[in-house]
GUKEDO-666779 format. One line per field, with one value per residue (C-alpha): residue in three letters; x, y, z. Coordinates in Angstrom, 3 decimals, always signed. Example, Ala and Ser with C-alpha at 12.3 -4.5 7.8 and 13.67 -1.06 7.14 Angstrom:
2
aa c(ALA/SER)
east c(+12.300/+13.670)
north c(-4.500/-1.060)
up c(+7.800/+7.140)
//
This chain:
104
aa c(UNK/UNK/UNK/UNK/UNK/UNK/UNK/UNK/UNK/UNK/UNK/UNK/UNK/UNK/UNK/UNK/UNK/UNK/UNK/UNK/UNK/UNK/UNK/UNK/UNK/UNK/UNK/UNK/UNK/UNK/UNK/UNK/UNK/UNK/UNK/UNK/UNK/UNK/UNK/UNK/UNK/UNK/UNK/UNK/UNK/UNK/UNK/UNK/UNK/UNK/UNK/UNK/UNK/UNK/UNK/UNK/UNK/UNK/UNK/UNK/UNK/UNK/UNK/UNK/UNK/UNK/UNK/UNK/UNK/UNK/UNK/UNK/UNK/UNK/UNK/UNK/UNK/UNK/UNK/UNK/UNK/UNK/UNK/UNK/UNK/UNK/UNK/UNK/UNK/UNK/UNK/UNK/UNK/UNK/UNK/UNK/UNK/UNK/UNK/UNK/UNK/UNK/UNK/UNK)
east c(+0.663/+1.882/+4.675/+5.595/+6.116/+8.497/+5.865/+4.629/+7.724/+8.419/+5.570/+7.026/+10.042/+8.469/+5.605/+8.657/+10.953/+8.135/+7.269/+10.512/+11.421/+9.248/+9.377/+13.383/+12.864/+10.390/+12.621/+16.316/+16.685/+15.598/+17.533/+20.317/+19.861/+22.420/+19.856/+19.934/+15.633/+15.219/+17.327/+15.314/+12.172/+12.949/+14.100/+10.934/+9.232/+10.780/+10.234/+6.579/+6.032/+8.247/+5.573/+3.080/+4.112/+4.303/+0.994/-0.501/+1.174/+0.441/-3.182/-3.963/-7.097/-8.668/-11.253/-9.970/-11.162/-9.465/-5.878/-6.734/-7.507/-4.222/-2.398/-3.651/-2.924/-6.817/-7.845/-10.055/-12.825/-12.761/-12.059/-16.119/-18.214/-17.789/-13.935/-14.619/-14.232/-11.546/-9.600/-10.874/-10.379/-7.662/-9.768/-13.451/-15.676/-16.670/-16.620/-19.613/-19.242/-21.679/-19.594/-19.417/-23.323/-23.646/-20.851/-23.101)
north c(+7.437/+10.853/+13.020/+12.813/+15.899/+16.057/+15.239/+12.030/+11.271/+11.678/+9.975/+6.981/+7.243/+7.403/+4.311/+1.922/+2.809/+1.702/-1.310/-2.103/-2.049/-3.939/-6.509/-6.810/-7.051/-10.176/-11.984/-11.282/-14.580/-15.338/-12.287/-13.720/-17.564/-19.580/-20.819/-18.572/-19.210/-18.415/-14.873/-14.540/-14.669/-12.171/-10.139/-10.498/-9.439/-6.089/-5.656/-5.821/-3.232/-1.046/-1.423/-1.214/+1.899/+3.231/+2.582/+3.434/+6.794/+7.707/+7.400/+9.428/+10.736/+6.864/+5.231/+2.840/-0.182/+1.556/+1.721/-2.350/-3.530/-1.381/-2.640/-6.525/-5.737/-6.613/-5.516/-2.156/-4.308/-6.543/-2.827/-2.593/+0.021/+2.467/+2.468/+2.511/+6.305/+6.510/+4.206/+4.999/+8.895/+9.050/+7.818/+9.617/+6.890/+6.602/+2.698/+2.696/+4.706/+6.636/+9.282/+8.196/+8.291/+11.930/+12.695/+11.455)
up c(-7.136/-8.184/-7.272/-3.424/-1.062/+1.924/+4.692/+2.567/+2.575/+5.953/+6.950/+5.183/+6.663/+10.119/+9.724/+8.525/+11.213/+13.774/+12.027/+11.285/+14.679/+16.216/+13.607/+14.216/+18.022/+17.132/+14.502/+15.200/+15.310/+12.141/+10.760/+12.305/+11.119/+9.574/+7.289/+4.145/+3.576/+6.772/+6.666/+2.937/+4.383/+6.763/+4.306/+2.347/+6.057/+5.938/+2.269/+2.710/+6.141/+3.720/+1.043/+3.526/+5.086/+1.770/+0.737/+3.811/+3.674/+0.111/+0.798/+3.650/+1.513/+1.075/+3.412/+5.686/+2.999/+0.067/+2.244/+3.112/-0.806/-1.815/+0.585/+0.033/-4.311/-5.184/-8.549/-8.823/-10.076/-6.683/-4.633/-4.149/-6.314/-4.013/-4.833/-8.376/-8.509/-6.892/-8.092/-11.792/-11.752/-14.031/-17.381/-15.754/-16.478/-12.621/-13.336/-14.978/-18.239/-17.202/-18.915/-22.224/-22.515/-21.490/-24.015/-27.049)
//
């Protein structure tokens, strides 16, 4: 997703530490479980509002639908047309290959 500045950063920093707190206050007890799957998958909890935060964070610039399919890991081809650019800017074919045509 590119290089990452202090206030992206800090922004992910700041979305986790809300998440994450709320999301301890909700499930100490399972992060507190004698039963190892239990601690696991409220390990795995955490893991993914760290992701999350991430994501949302590194795409300030996206639509609200384009933070949503990042954040659920569909495919650029299931992202919607209208995401096609976006999400295909770094070979300039616009999804299409529109480009290759006018190239000829």
């Amino acid at each position: 997703m590119g290089k990452k500045n202090d206030s992206t950063i800090e922004n992910r920093v700041y979305l986790f530490e809300s998440l994450a707190s709320s999301y301890v206050s909700a499930a100490s007890e399972e992060l507190g479980s004698d039963d190892p799957a239990v601690r696991e998958r409220a390990r795995r909890a955490l893991a993914e509002l760290a992701y999350v935060s991430c994501v949302v964070s590194d795409t300030a610039a996206l639509s609200a639908e384009e933070v949503r399919d990042r954040v659920l890991g569909l495919p650029e081809a299931e992202a919607g047309p209208e995401d096609a650019p976006a999400a295909a800017g770094d070979d300039g074919n616009g999804g299409g290959g529109g480009g290759k045509k006018r190239d000829k």
